[in-house]
N, C-alpha and C positions, 0 to 999 in steps of 0.2 A: 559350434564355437561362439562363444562372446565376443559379440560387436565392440570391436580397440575404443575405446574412449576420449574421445577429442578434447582439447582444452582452448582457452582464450588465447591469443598470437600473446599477449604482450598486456602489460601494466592500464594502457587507456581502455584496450576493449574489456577489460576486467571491471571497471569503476563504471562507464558508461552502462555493462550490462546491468551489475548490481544498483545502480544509481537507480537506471530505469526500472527495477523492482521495485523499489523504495519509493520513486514518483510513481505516486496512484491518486485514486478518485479522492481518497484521504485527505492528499495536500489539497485537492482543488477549492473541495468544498467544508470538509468538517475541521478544520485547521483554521482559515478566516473565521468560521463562527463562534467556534471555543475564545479566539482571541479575543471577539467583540463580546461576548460575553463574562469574559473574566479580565477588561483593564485593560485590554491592548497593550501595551509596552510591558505592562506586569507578567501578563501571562506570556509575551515574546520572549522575557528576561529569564522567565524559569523554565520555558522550554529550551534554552540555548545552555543553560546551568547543566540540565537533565542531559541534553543530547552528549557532550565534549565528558561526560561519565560516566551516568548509568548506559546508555544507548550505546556508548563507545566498548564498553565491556562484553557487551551481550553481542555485540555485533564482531567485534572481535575473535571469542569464545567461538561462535558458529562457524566464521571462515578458516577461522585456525584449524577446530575439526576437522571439517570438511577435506580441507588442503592436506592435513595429517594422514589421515585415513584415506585418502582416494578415492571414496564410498561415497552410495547415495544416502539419505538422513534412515534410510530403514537399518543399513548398516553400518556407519558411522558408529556408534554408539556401542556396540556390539561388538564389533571388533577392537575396543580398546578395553569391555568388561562386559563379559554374556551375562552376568546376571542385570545388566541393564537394559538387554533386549525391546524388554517391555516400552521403554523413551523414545528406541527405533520406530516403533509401531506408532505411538501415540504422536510423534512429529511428521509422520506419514500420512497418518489421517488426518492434518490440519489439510494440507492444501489437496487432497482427495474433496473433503466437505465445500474447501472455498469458492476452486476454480469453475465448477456451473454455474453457481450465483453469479460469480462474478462477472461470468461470461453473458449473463441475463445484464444486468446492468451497463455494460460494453456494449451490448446490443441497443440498448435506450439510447446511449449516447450514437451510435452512428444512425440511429433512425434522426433524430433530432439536427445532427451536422448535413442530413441529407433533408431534414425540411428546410432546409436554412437554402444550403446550396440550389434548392429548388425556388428560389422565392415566394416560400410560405411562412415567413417567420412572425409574421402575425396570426396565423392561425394558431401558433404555439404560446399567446399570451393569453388564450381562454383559458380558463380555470380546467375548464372541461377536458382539455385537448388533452394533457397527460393523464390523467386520470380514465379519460376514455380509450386511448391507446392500449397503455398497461392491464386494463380490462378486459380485451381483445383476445381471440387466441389465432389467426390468421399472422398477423403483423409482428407480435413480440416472437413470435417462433422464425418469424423469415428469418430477423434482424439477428437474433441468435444465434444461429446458424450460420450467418454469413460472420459473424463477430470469431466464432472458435473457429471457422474454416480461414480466416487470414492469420491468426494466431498459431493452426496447425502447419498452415505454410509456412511460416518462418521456421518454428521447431523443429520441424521435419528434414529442411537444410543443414542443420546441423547447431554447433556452438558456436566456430568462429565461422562458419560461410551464412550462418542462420541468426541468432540470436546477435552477435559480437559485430556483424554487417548493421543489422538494423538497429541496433542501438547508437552506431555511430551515424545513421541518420537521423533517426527520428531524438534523441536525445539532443542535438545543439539548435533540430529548427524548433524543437518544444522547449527548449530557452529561447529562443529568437521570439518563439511568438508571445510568451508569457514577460517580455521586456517590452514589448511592440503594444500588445494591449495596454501595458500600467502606465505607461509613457501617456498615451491617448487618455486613458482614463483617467488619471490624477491633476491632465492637465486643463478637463473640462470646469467648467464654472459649479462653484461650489466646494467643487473634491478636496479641496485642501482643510478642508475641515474635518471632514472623513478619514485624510493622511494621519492628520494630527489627531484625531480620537485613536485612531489605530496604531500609533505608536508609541505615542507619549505614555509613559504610566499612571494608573491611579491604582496607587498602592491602600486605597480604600477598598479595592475590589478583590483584597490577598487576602486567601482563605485558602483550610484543608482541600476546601473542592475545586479550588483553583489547580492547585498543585497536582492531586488526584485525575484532572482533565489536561495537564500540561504530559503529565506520568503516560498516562494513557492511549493520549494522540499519540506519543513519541511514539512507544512500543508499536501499534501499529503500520505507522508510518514506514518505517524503518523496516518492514518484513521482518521481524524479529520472529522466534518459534512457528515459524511457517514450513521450516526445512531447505526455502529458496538459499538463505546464506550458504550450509553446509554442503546443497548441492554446487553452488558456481564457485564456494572456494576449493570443492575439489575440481574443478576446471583450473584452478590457477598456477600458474607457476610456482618450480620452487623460487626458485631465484627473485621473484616480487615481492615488496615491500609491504605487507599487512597492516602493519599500521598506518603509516602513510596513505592507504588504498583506501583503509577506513574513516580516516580522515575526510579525504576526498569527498567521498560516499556521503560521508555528513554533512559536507557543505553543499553540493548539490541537492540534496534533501530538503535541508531547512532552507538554502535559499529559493526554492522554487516555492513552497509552501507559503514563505515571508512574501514571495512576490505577487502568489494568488491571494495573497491579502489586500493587496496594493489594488489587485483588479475588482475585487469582490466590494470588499468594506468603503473603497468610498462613492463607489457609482449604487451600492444600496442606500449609502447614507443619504446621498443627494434623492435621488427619488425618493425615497422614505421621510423628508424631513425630518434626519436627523431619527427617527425611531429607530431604535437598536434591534427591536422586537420583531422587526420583518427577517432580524438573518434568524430566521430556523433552520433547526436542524432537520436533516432528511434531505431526501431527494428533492423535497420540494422547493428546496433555498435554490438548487439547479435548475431542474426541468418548471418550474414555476412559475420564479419569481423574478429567476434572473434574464428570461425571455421578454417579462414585463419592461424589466429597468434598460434592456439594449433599444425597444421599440420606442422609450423616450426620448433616447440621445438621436442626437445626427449621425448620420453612417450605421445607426444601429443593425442594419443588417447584414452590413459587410463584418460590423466587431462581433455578432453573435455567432456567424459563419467561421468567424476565424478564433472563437472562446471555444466552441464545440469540436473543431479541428484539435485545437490544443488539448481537450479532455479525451479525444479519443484516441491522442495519442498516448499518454500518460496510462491512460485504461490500457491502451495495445500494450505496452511496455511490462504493465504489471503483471499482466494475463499470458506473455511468453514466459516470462520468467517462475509464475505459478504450473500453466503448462509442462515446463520443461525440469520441474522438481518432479511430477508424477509421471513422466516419463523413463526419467532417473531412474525412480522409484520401480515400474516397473521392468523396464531391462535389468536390473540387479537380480529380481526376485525371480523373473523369467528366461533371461536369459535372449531375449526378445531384439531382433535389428530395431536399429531406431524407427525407420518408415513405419515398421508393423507396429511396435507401441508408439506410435503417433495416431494411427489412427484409431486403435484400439480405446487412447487415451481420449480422441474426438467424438465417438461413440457413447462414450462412456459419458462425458460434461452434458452431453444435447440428451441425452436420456435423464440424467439427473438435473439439468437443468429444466427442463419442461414442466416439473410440479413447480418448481419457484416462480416462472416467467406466469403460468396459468392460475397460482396463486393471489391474485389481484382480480381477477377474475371468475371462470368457471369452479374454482377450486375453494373459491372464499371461505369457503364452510370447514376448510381444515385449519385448525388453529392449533398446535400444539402450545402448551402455557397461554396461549390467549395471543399468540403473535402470526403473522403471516406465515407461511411456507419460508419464504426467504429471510425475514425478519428470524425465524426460528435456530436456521442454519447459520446465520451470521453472528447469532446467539452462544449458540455451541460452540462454534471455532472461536470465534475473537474473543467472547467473554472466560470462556470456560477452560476450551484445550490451550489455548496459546500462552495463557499465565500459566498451568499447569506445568505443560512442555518448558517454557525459561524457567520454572521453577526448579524443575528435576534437573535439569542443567546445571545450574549455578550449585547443585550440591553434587551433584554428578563431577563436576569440574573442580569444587573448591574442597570436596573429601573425601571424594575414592580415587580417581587418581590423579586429583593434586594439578594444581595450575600451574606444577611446571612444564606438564605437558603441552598445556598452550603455548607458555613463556619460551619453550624450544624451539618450537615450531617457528613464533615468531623471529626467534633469534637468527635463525633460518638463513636471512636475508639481509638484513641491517641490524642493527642495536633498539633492543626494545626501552623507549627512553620514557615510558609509562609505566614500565613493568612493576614497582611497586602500589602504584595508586590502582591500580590494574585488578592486584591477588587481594585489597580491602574491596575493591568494590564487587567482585566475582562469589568472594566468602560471604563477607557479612552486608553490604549495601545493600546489592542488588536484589538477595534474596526477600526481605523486608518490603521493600520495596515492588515487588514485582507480586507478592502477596497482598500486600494493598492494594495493586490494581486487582485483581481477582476478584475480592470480596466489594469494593467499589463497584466494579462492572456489573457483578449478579445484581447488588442492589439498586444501581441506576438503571438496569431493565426491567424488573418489577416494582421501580417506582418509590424505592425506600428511600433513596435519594435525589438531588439531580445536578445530573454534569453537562 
């Protein structure tokens, strides 16, 4: 028999869970750099544009599904038109590909919260230090391991005793601390110039690739075509309010990313004199540079112990909710109690994650297109499947069966008071749109352009 399928108690644990999908490594780090590189207020203003409509559509679209159907993202799809099967698959194997990287990368950040909490946080402003870690094959595998084995423990309790519990802790003290840092940070000497470069606009700096990098964060950010929406809106009640919910969702989102700007952009500015050039992108703007700029301040080791706290939570957050889409995914297709594909599911990440974590290291020599192991796979999913997957979607929804199937779903609960701006952006917006990140992404990874 097929394990009964548990849902969210109620409306907060719904938003806090999906919130905490959507707060990831994204907001912390690649969101402040995009901003300082494309005009700070400019690119805030078009990401805020993008979010309350493209972002609000597609995110909609997937909880709606999900909710509709009861199903996990392999049969979602399927069960409203078998010749769509094929979309089941390809949204399944987004967060199949993500969740061991990702789990490699969670893994950094709790080794990094643990040299901190150990009073080594100067050992981590050698250049050497990450790079020499990450090179390792002892150390990235412990931390690994210990990263999906706290992730399997949550998911394994369930939805609402498991995923719906821990989002209601760790979601308001990972706003507590990301208020606690920018408070401290903007009010040290200097930061208020770093404030004001990062907010204020300079609409000198508006461009296609502005907009294409605003487009792009979004979609990411947001868990969009990863499968996590369609699985935790079928956790959701009928009786709760989907747009409203997505709402929510969007303002937790963008404001934690707006406020890891706050932390990031003016405590680089200040150490940097002002060079915009030090916020790179990668991990190295993290595990880097931002190690450097906490050992300049006062307290720098208590604010670095409590930055790397706040990312590992946000990492935790993301990586249940990736977890708990391929768990979905497979109890649906097997039929499987939860404990069993959880751990199945934990087996499975530490196995496929071991070439990306040894990737930097013993493995350097595999380069698929000329990229790391990890780099490879973050390639695949982010660049390639996840425009794909919102692609087939938005015509899955706006022409085979029709967005009033959404539109009822939502109606559901309350009056859908978007519902027109809704069925333009689902048909015609979104798809256009979500096509230029495609072709954008492939080109900004081989260099044809840059965002």
């Amino acid at each position: 028999m097929k394990e009964q399928k548990n849902s969210f108690s109620g409306r907060i644990g719904f938003i806090l869970a999906a919130a905490g999908s959507a707060v990831g490594l994204g907001n912390i780090w690649r969101f402040p750099y995009l901003a300082a590189k494309y005009g700070g207020g400019t690119f805030l203003l078009i990401y805020l544009i993008l979010a309350v409509t493209f972002g609000f559509a597609l995110m909609l679209t997937e909880i709606a599904l999900g909710r509709k159907t009861g199903k996990s993202t392999l049969y979602a799809f399927t069960s409203l038109n078998k010749k769509f099967s094929f979309l089941g698959v390809l949204s399944s194997i987004v967060p199949i590909i993500i969740f061991p990287y990702y789990c490699v990368i969670g893994g950094w950040v709790a080794k990094y919260l643990f040299v901190y909490v150990t009073g080594q946080g100067l050992a981590a402003t050698e250049d050497s230090f990450f790079t020499g870690f990450i090179g390792e094959v002892g150390q990235p595998l412990f931390w690994l391991f210990l990263f999906i084995a706290a992730t399997a423990f949550i998911v394994m309790l369930g939805v609402e005793k498991g995923i719906e519990k821990a989002s209601k802790i760790l979601m308001p003290i990972l706003v507590l601390l990301s208020l606690g840092i920018a408070v401290y940070v903007v009010t040290r000497p200097g930061a208020v110039d770093g404030l004001i470069y990062y907010i204020k606009p300079d609409f000198s700096e508006f461009s296609v690739n502005c907009v294409l990098a605003a487009m792009g964060q979004l979609f990411y950010s947001m868990s969009l075509a990863m499968g996590i929406m369609i699985t935790y809106g079928s956790y959701m009640p009928k009786s709760e309010n989907i747009e409203s919910s997505v709402r929510s969702i969007e303002l937790f989102d963008t404001g934690i990313a707006f406020i890891s700007g706050m932390i990031i952009i003016p405590s680089v500015f200040v150490f940097s004199g002002g060079n915009k050039d030090i916020l790179s992108s990668g991990p190295s703007l993290m595990f880097i540079t931002l190690p450097k700029v906490f050992a300049s301040m006062r307290a720098g080791a208590i604010l670095g112990l409590v930055f790397f706290l706040l990312v590992l939570f946000a990492a935790l957050t993301s990586s249940i909710s990736l977890m708990e889409t391929v768990v979905s995914i497979v109890q649906d297709k097997f039929h499987m109690k939860r404990k069993t594909a959880c751990l199945g599911v934990m087996v499975f990440a530490l196995v496929m994650g071991i070439p990306s974590s040894l990737g930097f290291g013993v493995l350097f020599w595999v380069a698929p297109l000329g990229l790391s192991i990890l780099d490879f796979f973050d390639f695949l999913s982010n660049s390639v499947l996840m425009p794909v997957v919102a692609l087939f979607t938005c015509i899955f929804v706006g022409f085979v069966v029709k967005p009033k199937v959404v539109t009822d779903e939502v109606k559901l609960s309350a009056p859908f008071k978007d519902e027109k701006l809704y069925v333009v952006l689902v048909k015609y917006v979104a798809p256009i749109l979500i096509f230029l990140i495609l072709i954008s992404s492939i080109a900004n990874t081989f260099g044809w352009i840059s965002l």
